[in-house]
C-alpha positions as CSV (number, residue, x, y, z in Angstrom):
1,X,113.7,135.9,43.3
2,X,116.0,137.5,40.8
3,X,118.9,139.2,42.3
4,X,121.2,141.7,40.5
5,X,124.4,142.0,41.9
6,X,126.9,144.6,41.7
7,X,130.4,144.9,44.1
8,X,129.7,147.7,46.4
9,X,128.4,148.0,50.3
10,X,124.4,148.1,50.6
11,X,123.3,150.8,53.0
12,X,120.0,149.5,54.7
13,X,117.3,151.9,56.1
14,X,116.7,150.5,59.5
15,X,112.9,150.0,59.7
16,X,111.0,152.6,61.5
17,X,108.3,150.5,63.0
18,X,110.5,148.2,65.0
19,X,111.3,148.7,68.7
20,X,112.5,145.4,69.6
21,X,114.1,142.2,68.0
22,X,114.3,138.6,69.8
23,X,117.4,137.2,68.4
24,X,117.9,132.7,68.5
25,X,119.9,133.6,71.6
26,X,117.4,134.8,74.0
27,X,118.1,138.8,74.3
28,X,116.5,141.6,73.0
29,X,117.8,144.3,70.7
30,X,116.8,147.4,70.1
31,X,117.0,149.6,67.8
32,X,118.6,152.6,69.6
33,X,121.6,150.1,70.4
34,X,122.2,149.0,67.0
35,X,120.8,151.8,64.5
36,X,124.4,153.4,63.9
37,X,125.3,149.6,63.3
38,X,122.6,148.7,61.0
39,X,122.5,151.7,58.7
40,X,126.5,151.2,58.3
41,X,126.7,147.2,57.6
42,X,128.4,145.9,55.1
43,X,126.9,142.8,53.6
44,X,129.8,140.8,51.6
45,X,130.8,143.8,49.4
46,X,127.2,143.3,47.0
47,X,124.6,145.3,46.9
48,X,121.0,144.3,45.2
49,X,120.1,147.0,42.4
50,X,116.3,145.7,42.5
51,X,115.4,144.5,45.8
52,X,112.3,143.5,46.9
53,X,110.5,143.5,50.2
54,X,111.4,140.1,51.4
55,X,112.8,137.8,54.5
56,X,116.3,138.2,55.8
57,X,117.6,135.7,58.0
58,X,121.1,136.9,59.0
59,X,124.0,136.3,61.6
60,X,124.8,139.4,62.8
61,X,128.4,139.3,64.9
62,X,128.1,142.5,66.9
63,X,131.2,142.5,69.3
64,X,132.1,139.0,70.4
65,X,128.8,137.5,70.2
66,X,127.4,136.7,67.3
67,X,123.4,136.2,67.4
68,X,120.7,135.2,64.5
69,X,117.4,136.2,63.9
70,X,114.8,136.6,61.3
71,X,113.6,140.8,60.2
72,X,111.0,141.2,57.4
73,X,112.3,144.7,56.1
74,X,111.7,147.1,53.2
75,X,115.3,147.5,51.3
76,X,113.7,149.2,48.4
77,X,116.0,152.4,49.0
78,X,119.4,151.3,49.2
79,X,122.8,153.0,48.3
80,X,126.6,152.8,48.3
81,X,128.3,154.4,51.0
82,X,132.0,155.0,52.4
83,X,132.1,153.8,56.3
84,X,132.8,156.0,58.7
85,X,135.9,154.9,61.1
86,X,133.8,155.7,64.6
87,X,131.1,154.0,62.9
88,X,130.3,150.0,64.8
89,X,130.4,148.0,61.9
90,X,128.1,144.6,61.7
91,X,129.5,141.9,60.0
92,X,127.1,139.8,57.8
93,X,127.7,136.2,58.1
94,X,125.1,134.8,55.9
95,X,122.3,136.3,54.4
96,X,119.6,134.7,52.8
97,X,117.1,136.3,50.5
98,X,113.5,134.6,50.5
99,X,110.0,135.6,49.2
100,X,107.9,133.3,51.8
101,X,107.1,133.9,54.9
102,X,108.8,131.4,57.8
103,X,107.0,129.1,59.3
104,X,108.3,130.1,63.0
105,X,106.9,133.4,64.1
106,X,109.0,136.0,64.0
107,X,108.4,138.0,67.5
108,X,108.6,141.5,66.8
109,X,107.7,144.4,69.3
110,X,105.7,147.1,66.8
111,X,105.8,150.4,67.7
112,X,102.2,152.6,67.8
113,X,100.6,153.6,64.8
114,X,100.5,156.8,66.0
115,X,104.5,157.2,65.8
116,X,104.1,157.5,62.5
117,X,102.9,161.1,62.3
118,X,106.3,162.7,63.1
119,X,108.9,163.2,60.7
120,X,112.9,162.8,60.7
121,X,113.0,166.2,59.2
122,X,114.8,168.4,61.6
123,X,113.0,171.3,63.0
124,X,116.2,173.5,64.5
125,X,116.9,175.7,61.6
126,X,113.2,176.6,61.6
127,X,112.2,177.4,65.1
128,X,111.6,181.0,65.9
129,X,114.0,183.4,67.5
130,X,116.2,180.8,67.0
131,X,119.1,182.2,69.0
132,X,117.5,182.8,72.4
133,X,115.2,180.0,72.1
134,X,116.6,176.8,73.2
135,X,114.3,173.7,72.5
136,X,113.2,171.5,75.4
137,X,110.3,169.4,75.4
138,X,108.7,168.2,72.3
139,X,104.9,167.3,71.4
140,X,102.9,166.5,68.5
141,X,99.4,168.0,68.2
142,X,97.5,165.3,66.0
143,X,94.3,167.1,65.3
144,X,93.4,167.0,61.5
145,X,91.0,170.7,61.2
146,X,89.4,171.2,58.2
147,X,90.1,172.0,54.4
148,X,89.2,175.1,52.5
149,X,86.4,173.6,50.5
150,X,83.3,172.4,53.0
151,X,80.4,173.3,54.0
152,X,80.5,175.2,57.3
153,X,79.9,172.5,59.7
154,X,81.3,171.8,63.0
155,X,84.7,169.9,62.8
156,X,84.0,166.0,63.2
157,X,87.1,165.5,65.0
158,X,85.9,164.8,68.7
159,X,89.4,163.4,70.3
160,X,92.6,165.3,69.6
161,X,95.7,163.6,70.8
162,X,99.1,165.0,71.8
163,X,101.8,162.9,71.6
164,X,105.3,162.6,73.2
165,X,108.6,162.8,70.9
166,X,108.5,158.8,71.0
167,X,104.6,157.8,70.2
168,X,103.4,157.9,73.1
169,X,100.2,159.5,74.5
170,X,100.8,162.9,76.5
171,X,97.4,164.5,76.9
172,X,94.1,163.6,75.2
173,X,91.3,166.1,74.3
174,X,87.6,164.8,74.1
175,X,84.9,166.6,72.8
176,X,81.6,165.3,74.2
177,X,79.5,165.9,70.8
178,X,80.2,167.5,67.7
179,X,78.0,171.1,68.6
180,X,79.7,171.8,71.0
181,X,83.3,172.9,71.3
182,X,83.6,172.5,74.9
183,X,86.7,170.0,75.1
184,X,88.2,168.5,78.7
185,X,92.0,167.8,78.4
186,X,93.1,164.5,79.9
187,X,96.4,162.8,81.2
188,X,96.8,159.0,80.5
189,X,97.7,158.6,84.5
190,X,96.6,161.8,86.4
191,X,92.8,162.5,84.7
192,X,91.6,165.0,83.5
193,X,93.5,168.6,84.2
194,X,91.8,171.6,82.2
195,X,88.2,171.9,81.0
196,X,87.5,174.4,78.2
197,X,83.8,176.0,77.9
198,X,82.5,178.1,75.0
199,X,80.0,180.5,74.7
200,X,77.7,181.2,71.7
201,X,78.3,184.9,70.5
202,X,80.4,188.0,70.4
203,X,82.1,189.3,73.3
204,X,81.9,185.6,74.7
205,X,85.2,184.3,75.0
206,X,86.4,180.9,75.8
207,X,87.0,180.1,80.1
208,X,89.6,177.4,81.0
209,X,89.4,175.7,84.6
210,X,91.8,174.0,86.1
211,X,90.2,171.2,87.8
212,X,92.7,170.0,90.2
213,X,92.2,173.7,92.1
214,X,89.0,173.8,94.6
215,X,88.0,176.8,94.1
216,X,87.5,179.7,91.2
217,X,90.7,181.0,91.5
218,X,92.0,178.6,88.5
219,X,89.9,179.9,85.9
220,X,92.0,181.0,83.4
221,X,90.5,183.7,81.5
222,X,90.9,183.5,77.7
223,X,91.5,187.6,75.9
224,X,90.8,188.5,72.1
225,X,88.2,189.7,69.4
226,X,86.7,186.5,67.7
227,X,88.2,187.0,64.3
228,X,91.2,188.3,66.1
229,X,94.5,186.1,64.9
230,X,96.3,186.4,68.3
231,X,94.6,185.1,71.4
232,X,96.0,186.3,75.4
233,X,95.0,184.6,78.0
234,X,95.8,185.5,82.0
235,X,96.9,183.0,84.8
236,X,95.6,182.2,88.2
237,X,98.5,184.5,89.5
238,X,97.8,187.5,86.8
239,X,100.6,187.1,84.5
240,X,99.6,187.6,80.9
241,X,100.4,185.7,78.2
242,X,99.4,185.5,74.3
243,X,99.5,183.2,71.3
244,X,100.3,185.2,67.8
245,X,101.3,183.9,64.5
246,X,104.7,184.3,62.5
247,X,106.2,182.0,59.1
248,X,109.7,181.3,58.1
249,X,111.2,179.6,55.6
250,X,112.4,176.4,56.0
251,X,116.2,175.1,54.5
252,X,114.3,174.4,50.8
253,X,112.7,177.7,50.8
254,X,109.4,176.7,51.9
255,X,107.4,178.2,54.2
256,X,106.7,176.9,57.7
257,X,103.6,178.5,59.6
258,X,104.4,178.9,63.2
259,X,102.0,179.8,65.9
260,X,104.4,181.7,69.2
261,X,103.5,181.7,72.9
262,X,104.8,184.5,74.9
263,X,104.4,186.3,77.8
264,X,103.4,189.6,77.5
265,X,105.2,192.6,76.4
266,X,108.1,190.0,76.1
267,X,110.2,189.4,72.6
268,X,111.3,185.9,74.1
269,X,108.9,182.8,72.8
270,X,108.0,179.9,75.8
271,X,106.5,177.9,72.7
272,X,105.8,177.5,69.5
273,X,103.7,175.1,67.1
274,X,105.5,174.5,63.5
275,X,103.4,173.5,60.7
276,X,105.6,173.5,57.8
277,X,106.2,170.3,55.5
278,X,107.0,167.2,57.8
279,X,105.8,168.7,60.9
280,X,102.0,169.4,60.6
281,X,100.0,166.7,60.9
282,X,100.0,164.2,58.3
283,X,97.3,164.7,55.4
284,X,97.0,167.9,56.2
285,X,98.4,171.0,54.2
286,X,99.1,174.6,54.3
287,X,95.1,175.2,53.3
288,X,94.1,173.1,55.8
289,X,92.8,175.3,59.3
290,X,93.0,173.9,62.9
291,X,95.3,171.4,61.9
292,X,97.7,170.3,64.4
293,X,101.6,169.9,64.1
294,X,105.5,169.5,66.7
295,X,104.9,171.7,69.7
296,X,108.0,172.5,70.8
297,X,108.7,174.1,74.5
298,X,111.4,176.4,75.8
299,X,113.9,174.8,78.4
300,X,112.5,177.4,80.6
301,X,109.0,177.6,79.2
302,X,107.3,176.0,82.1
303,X,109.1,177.9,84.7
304,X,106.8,180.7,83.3
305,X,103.3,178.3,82.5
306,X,102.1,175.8,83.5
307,X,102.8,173.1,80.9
308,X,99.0,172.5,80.6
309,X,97.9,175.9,80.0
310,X,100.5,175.6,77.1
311,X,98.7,172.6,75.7
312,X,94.8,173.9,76.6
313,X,95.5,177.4,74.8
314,X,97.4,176.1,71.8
315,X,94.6,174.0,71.1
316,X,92.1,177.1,71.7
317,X,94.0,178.8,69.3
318,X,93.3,176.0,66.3
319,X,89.5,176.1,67.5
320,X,89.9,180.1,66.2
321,X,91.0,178.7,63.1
322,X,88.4,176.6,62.9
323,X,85.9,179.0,63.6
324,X,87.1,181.9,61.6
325,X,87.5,179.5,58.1
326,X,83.5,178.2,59.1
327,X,82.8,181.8,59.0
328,X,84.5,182.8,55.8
329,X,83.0,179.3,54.3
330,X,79.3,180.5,55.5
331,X,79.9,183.9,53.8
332,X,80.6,183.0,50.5
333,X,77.8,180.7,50.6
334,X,75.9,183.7,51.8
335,X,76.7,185.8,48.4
336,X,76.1,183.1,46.1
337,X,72.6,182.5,46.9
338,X,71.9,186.1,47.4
């Protein structure tokens, strides 16, 4: 393989879809423990202007102990940089660029595909009420909704899945057939938690149950016209809460759709779902309804709500969407016929 070599550092992107390396020596690495280390190496004063993806075999000398180990990595972003002094730096004792694969198997730990949908673009100069609200717990809601031009059909989606801040599986919502948009909400360890039940018509609205509680005094009842955009709802213990939307503009200028929980005749937000670029689900867009994005909780949010009425009647809130583009989709296929 041609390389092209000119004298300044190479700054490497440490791969996102690695969580663990297996060095020659019988430890693990991870990431977390050498990312500062890895994005700041300096690798004999060259840097390759036309890199390829290829195999690296290295000898890394981290501290006193100096390990090697095999990475297949993409370097086709790379860039000159000035070290930092606090910065660890790696010294590169050998590196040797090759375009086939080894013959030894390289063990390598591979993170969930679905730790892909969130983004390294930061979200705290575009949450709402930004001074008062201080960002706790994080989720993303991976539910795709559906685009502007459709036929007004029920949403195919049957699962949505909300995901921690590190891939991995919070709550699951499962649709048991396409007509229907009664969903049950389900932990990976405890079960399911919160059943949601619809009702065909006006003046119906949606009923949440709790189903750990014995008895009827866990229905949560859901408040709001049908086409209305902000949805209430009212706990077990008669607080009252409700869902409305808001945008901002994000540092570029864009604008970021947000979706704010709070309680009742309250200015202070518990939660709020950003959908702006790098947050909503990926593949989606700004035209897109129901679609999902990072749920992001108050500190204090669940002192107030329970964290799974957060979850059930955000998701209630994207069926609206749903429902309300179907609507408009069925209406203007209404006038053109007529």
């Amino acid at each position: 393989m041609a390389q092209n070599c000119v004298n300044a550092p190479l700054k490497l992107s440490r791969p996102s879809y690695l969580s663990e390396i297996h060095p020659s020596d019988g430890t693990t690495l991870r990431p977390e423990a050498y990312r500062r280390s890895w994005q700041n190496a300096m690798y004999n004063n060259k840097s390759f202007a036309n890199p390829e993806e290829s195999q690296a075999a290295s000898a890394f000398k981290i501290g006193e102990r100096t390990s090697t180990f095999s990475i297949v990595t993409d370097i086709n972003h790379c860039q000159p940089f000035e070290p930092d002094p606090s910065d660890t730096i790696v010294e590169v004792v050998h590196m040797d660029f090759k375009n086939e694969i080894p013959e030894k198997a390289i063990d390598v730990g591979v993170r969930p595909a679905s730790a892909s949908i969130f983004s390294d673009t930061s979200t705290t100069t575009t949450l709402l009420d930004a001074p008062n609200f201080h960002a706790g717990t994080m989720f993303h809601v991976a539910q795709r909704g559906i685009g502007a031009c459709r036929l007004p059909t029920p949403s195919s989606e049957l699962v949505t899945q909300i995901f921690h801040e590190d891939g991995s599986v919070a709550y699951t919502s499962t649709r048991a057939k396409r007509s229907s948009g009664n969903a049950v909400l389900s932990h990976p360890k405890l079960g399911d938690l919160c059943s949601t039940t619809y009702s065909w018509g006006p003046g119906r609205p949606p009923v949440l149950k709790l189903l750990e509680g014995q008895d009827g005094s866990d229905t949560v009842n859901i408040n709001g016209k049908w086409f209305s955009r902000t949805t209430g709802f009212t706990t077990p213990d008669g607080r009252l809460f409700e869902w409305s939307y808001a945008s901002m503009k994000d540092p570029n200028g864009k604008r970021v759709n947000i979706i704010a929980l709070r309680e009742k005749d309250s200015k202070y937000v518990l939660a709020q779902l950003i959908r702006g670029e790098g947050t909503r689900t990926e593949g989606t867009s700004r035209c897109t309804a129901g679609n999902g994005g990072q749920l992001v909780l108050d500190q204090e949010a669940t002192s107030h709500v329970d964290e799974v009425l957060i979850i059930a009647t955000c998701l209630v809130m994207l069926k609206k969407e749903i429902d309300r583009r179907r609507g408009a989709q069925a209406a203007v296929i209404a006038g053109a016929v007529s």
